[in-house]
C-alpha positions in Angstrom: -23.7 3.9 -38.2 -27.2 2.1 -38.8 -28.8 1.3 -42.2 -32.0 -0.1 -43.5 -33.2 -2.8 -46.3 -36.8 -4.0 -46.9 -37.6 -7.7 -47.0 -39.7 -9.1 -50.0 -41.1 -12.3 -49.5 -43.3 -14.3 -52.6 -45.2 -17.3 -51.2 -48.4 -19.6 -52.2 -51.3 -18.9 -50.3 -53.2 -21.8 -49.1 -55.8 -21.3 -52.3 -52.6 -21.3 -54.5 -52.4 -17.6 -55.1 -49.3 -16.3 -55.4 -48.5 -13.0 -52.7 -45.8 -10.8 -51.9 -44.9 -9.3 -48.4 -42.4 -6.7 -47.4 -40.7 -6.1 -44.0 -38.5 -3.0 -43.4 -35.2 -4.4 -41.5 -32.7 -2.2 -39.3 -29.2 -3.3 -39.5 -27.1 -4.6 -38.6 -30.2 -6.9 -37.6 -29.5 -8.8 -34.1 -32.8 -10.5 -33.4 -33.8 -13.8 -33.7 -34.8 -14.9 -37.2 -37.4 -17.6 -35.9 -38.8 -14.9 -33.7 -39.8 -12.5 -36.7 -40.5 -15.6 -39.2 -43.1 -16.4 -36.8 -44.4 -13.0 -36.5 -44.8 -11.7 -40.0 -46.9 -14.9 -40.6 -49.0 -14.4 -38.2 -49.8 -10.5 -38.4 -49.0 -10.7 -42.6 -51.1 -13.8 -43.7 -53.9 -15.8 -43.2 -54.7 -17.5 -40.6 -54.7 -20.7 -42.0 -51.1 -20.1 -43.1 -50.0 -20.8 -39.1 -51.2 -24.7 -39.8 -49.6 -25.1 -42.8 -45.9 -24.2 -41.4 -45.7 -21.4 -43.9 -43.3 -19.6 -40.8 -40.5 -22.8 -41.6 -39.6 -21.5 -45.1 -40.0 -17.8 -44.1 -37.5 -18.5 -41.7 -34.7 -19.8 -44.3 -35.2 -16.8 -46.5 -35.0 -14.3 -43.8 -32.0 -15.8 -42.2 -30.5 -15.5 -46.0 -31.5 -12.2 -46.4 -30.5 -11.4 -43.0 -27.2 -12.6 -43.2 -26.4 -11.0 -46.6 -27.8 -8.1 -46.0 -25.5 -7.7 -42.4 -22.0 -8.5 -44.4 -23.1 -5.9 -46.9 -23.8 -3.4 -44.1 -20.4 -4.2 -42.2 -18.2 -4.2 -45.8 -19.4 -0.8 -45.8 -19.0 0.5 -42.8 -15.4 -1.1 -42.8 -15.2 0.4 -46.2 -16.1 3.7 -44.7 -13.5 3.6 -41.9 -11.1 2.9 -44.1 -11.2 5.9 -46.1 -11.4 7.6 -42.8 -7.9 6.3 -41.7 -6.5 7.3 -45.1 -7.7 10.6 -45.0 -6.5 11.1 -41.4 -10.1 11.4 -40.1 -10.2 8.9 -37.4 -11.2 10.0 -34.0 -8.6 8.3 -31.8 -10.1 9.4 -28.9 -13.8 8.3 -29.9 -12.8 4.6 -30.2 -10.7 4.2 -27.4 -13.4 5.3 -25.3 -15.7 3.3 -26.9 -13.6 0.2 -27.0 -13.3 0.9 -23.1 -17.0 1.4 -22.5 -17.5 -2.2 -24.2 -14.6 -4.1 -22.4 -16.5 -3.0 -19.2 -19.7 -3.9 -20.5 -18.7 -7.2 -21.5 -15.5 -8.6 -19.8 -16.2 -9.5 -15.7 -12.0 -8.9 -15.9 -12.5 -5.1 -17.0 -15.9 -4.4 -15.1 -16.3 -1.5 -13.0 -16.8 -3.1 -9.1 -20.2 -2.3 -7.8 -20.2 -2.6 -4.0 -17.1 -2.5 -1.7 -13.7 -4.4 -2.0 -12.5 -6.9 -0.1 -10.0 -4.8 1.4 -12.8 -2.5 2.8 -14.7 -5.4 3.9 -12.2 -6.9 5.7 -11.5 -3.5 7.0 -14.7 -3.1 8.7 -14.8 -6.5 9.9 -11.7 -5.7 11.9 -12.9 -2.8 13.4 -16.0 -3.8 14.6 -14.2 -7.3 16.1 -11.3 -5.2 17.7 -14.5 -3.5 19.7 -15.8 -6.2 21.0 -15.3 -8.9 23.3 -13.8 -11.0 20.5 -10.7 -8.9 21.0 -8.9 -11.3 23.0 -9.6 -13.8 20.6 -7.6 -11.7 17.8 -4.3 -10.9 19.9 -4.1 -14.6 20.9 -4.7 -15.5 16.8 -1.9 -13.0 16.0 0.3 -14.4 18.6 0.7 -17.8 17.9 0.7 -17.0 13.5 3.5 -14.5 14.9 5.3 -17.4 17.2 5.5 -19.9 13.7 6.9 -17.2 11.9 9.3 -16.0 14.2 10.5 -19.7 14.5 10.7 -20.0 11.3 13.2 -17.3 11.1 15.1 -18.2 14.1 15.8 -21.3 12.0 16.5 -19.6 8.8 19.6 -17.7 10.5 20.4 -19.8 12.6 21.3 -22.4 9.3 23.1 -19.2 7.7 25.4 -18.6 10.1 26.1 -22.3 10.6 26.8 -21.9 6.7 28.8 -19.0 7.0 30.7 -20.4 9.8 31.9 -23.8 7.8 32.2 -21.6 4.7 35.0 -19.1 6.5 36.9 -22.2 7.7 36.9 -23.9 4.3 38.5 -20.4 2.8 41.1 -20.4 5.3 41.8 -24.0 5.2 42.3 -23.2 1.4 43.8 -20.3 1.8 46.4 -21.3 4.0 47.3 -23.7 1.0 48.0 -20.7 -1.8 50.7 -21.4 -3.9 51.4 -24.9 -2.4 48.5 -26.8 -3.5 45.9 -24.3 -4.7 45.6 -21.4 -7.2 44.3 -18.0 -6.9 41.7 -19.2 -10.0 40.3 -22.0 -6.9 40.3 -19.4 -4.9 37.9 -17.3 -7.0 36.0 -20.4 -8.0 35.6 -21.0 -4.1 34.0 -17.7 -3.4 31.4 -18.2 -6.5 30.7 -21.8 -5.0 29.9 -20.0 -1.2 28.6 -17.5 -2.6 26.2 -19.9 -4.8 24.6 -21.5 -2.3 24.1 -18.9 0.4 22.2 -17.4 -2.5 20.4 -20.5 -2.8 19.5 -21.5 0.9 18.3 -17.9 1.6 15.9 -18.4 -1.6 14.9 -21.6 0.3 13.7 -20.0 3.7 11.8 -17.0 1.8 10.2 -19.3 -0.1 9.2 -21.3 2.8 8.7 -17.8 4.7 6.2 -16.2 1.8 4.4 -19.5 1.2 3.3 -19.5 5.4 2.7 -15.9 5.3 0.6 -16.2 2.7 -1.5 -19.2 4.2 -1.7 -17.4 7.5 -3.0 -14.1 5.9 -5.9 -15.9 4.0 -6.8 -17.7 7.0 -6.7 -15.2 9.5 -9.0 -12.7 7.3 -11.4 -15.8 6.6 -11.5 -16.3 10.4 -11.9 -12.5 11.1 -14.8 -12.2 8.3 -16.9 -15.3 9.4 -17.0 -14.4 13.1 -18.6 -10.8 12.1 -21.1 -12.7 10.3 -21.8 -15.2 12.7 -22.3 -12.5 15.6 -24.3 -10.5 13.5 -27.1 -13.6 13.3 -26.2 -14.0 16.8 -27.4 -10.6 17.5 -28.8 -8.8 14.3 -28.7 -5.0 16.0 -24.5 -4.7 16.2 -21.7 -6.4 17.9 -21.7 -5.0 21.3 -18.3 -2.5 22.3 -15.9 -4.1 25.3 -14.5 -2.1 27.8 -13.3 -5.0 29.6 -9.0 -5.3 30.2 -7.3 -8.1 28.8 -5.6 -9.3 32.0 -3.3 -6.4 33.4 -2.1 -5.3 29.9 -5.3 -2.4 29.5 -3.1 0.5 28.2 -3.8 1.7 25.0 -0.1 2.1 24.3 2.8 -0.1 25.7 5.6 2.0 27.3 9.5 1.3 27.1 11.3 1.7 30.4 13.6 4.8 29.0 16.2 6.0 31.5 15.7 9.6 29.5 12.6 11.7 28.7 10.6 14.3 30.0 6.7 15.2 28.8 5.7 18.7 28.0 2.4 20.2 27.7 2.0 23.2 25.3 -0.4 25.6 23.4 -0.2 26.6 19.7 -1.9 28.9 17.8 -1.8 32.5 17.0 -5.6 33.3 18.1 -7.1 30.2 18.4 -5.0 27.9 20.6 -4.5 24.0 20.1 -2.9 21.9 22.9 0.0 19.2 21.9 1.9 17.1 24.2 5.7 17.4 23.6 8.0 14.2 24.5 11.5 14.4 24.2 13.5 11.0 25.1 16.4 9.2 24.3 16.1 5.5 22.5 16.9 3.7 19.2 14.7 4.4 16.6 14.0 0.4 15.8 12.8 0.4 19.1 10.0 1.9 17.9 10.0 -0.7 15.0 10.3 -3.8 16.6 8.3 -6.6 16.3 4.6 -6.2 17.7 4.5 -10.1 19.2 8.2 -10.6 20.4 7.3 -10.6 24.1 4.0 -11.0 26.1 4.6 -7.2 26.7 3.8 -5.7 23.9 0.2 -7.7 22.9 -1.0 -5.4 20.6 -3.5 -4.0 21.8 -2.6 -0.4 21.0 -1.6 -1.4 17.6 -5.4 -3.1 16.9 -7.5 0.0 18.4 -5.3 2.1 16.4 -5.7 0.4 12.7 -8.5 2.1 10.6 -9.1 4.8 13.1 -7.7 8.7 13.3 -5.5 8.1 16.3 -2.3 6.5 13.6 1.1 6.7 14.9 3.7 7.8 12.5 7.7 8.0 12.6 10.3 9.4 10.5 13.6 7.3 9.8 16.5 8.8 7.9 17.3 6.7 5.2 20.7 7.4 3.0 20.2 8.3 -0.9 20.2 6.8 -4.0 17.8 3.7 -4.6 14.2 3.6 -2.5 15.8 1.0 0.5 14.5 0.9 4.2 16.8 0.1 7.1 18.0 -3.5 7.5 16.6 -3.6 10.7 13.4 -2.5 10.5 13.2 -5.1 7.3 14.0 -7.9 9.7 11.8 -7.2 12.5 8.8 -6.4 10.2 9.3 -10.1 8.7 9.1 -11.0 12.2 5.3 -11.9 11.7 2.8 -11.9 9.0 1.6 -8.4 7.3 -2.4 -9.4 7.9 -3.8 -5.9 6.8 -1.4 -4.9 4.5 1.5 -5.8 2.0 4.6 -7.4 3.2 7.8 -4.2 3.4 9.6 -5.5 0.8 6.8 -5.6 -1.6 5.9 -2.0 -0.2 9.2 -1.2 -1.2 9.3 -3.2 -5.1 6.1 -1.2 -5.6 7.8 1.8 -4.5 10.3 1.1 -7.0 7.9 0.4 -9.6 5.9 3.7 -9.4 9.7 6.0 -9.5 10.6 4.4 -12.6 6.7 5.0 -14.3 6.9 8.3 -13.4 11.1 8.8 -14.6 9.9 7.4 -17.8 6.7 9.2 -18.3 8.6 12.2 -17.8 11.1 10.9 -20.2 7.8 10.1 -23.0 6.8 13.9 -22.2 9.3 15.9 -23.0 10.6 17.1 -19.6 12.7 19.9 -19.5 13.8 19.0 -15.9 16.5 16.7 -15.4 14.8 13.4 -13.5 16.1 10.7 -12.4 15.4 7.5 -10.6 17.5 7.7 -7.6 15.9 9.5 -4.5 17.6 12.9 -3.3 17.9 14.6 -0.4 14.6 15.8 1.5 12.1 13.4 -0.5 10.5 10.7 1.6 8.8 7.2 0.8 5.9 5.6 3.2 5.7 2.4 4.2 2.6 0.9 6.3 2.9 -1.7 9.1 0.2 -3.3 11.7 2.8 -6.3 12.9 5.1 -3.3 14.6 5.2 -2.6 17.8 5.0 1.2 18.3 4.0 2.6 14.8 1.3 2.0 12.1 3.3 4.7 9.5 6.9 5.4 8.7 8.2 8.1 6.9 11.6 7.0 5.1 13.3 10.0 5.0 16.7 10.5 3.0 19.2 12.3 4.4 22.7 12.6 3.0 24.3 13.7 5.9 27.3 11.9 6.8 27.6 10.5 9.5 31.7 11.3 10.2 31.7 14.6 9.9 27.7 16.5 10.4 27.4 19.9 8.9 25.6 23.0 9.6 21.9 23.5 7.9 19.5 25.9 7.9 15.7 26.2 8.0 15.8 26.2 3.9 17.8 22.7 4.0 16.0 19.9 1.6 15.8 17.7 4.7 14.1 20.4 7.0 11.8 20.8 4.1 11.4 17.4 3.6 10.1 17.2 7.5 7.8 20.1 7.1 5.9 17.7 4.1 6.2 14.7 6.4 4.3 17.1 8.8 1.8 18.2 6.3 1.4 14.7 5.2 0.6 13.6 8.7 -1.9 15.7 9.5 -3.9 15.2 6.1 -3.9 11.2 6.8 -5.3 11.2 11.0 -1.6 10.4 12.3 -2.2 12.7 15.5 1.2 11.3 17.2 4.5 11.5 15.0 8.4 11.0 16.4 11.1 12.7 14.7 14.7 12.5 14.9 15.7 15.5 17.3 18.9 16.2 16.0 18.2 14.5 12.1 20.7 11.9 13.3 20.4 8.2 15.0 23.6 8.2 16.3 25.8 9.8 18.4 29.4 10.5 17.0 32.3 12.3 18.3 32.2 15.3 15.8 28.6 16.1 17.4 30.1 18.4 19.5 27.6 20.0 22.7 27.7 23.5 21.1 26.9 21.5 17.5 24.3 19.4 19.2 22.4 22.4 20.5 22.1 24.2 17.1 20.6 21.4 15.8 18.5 21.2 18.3 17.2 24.5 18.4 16.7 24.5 14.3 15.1 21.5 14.3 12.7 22.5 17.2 11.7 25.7 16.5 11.2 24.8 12.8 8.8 21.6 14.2 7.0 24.6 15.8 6.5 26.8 13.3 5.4 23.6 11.0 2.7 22.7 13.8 1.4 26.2 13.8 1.1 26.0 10.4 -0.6 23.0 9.9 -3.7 24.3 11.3 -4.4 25.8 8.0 -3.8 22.9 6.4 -6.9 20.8 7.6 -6.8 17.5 8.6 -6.2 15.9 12.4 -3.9 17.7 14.5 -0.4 16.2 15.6 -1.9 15.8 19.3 1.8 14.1 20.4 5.0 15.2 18.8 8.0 13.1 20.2 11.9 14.5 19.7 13.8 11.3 19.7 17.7 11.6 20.5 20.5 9.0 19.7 20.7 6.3 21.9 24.4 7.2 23.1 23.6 10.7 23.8 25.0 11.7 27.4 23.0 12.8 30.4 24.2 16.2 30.6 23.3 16.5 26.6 19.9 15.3 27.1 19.0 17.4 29.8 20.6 20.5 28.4 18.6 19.7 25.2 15.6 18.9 27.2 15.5 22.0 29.3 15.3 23.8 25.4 12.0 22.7 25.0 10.5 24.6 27.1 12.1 27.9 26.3 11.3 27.2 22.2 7.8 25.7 22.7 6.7 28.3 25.6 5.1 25.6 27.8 1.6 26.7 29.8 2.7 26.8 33.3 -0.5 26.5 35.4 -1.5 30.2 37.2 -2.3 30.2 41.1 -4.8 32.6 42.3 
């Protein structure tokens, strides 16, 4: 909405005549009052009118004018929108957009970012370091931020269970005295007291634990941002790629000594063909999520060359129902060390958590006519991403409400075995191109899991893996060049290399031809 009004101005000319001159204004009028004053004498009047300071009053009645003339403009236009609003002709839409457009115009807060993040410049930094000779540099950096953290929780449960262990012999020191010189009301009031201040001392250590993460993350991507910059003046054309081993610890990926597994090569493909490796072994599935610095083993090398490339490593853990929660275990030795490219798990998780409950009550707001709800069912599956783990940069939390008693019979439409086709699909849209799943959809081995029970599963979960690989041809994406079919821990010999031998006869593995 714009306007006009013309400006009349009477004055004395320098031979006492008396003139009029007239501006025409646009408003509401933004410029600078001086400014114009000083123009309209000097393209208006005489010459002579410049020495005599005729622009000074000229300037007082234009800012007058100027300023009535502006509140007269907006008390209509307010007017205006007004009478819009009572009629119900406001456009909602037009002023929120505007109101946005100006927020980012105006407020640095609520600007759109012009240029790359921090997160992707960190990102590259990385990358090009881990390529260089500087690599060396950036294991033995993680190393020792991973040694002070890993003390620091050495010492953290090492004070809870002396807590615990003075705690349990004050409750049956008091215990010992019910109904002789104590109530079941002390009892109780013991409990809240222990209670109290294990509460309190863990809040302590994590305290302690997020303040030196948090230290070490800004200092380690300071340190990792400056020594790009200071090899590039080094040497302006690019930071020149290593190929030399760091000691005798060259392999890209750091083995476990596994008394069971057994490596199959196969082809895919209905015309074209596609060549995957198939492993199948026997191991605890937080062996594959323990932490990346514990030993002078695993130096995480693998782990580095991996990070921001298309070679990711993936798993899928079965997690049990209900609220988004990731195995105790794999929460512990993820805390193990600092999160440097990433967010802490827990925070993964509260985020996780966060984003369930926006979408439950957005679907609440609209109207839904499907029941949703909160808690995490069968067959869905929550990512968490790690770089301080030894064996995997992705896991796929998987829930599974099988239990783990009494295991029942599924088939290929199951929510889990679904589930694990979208973990699949997932994979191969985001460059994980090797990806362990849980062989029999179980982590442990329990005496219900019969040999006959054990091979079903087997054969339902392998030829359903197969049929998901084909498949994900069509999906685009990188290719799951390594599939590995982990088995419980506990499972016996004769199991494994029953279940083993399997593989071959459900994957058809390319036996090499002599001529």
């Amino acid at each position: 909405m714009t306007s006009s009004a013309t400006f009349e101005y009477t004055y004395r000319n320098y031979d006492g005549m008396e003139k009029t001159l007239k501006h025409q204004l646009d408003l509401p009028f933004k410029e600078d009052c001086a400014e114009l004053a000083h123009r309209l004498v000097a393209e208006l009047m005489d010459p002579v009118m410049k020495i005599l300071d005729a622009d000074i009053e000229l300037k007082t009645a234009l800012k007058a004018f100027v300023e009535k003339e502006n509140q007269n403009f907006y008390d209509r236009r307010d007017e205006d929108l007004l009478n819009k609003a009572r009629n119900g002709q406001v456009d909602v839409e037009g002023l929120v957009t505007e109101m946005d457009k100006l927020y980012k115009e105006e407020v640095l807060e609520f600007a759109e970012r012009v240029g790359p993040t921090d997160e992707e410049i960190f990102a590259l930094a990385f990358h090009q370091l881990v390529h260089s000779p500087l690599l060396p540099d950036i294991l033995t950096k993680e190393q020792c931020y991973a040694a002070s953290i890993s003390e620091l929780n050495t010492r953290m449960y090492e004070e809870i269970d002396e807590l615990n262990k003075k705690q349990a012999a004050e409750m049956d020191e008091t215990v010992g005295q019910l109904d002789v010189s104590t109530t079941s009301e002390d009892i109780n009031a013991l409990l809240s007291q222990h209670y109290s201040n294990q509460n309190l001392l863990r809040k302590r250590w994590e305290s302690k634990l997020e303040a030196k993460r948090g230290h070490q993350k800004h200092e380690y991507r300071n340190w990792v941002t400056s020594q790009v910059g200071e090899a590039l003046i080094n040497n302006p054309t690019s930071l020149p790629v290593t190929s030399t081993p760091i000691g005798n610890k060259s392999s890209m990926f750091v083995t476990q000594n596994l008394a069971m597994e057994e490596s199959f090569t196969i082809h895919l493909g209905s015309q074209l063909k596609h060549m995957h490796n198939i492993r199948i072994l026997s191991a605890d599935v937080t062996e594959f999520c323990s932490p990346l610095h514990r030993d002078e083993n695993l130096n995480g090398l693998n782990m580095a060359l991996g990070l921001y490339s298309s070679s990711l490593s993936g798993i899928v853990v079965l997690t049990p129902p209900g609220s988004v929660q990731a195995l105790p275990k794999i929460i512990k030795n993820a805390n193990m060390s600092t999160e440097f490219h990433f967010d802490q798990i827990e925070n993964q998780i509260e985020r996780i958590e966060e984003d369930l409950r926006k979408s439950h009550n957005d679907a609440a707001a609209g109207g839904a006519t499907e029941k949703t709800s909160q808690k995490l069912h069968p067959g869905d599956f929550f990512i968490t991403r790690h770089s301080n783990l030894s064996q995997t940069h992705v896991i796929f939390h998987l829930i599974s409400d099988e239990s783990s008693d009494s295991p029942g019979e599924i088939t290929s439409r199951h929510p889990v075995i679904l589930g694990l086709r979208n973990i699949l699909k997932t994979a191969s849209r985001h460059d994980i191109s090797m990806l362990t799943i849980p062989a029999l959809l179980r982590h442990e081995m329990s005496e219900d899991m019969t040999v006959p029970w054990s091979i079903r599963r087997a054969e339902l979960v392998f030829k359903c893996a197969k049929g998901f690989m084909i498949e994900s041809a069509t999906w685009g994406g990188t290719e799951i060049n390594t599939l590995q079919l982990l088995l419980p821990h506990n499972i016996s010999e004769e199991l494994f290399t029953t279940l083993a031998g399997m593989v071959s006869n459900v994957f058809r593995v390319a036996n090499p031809k002599f001529l």
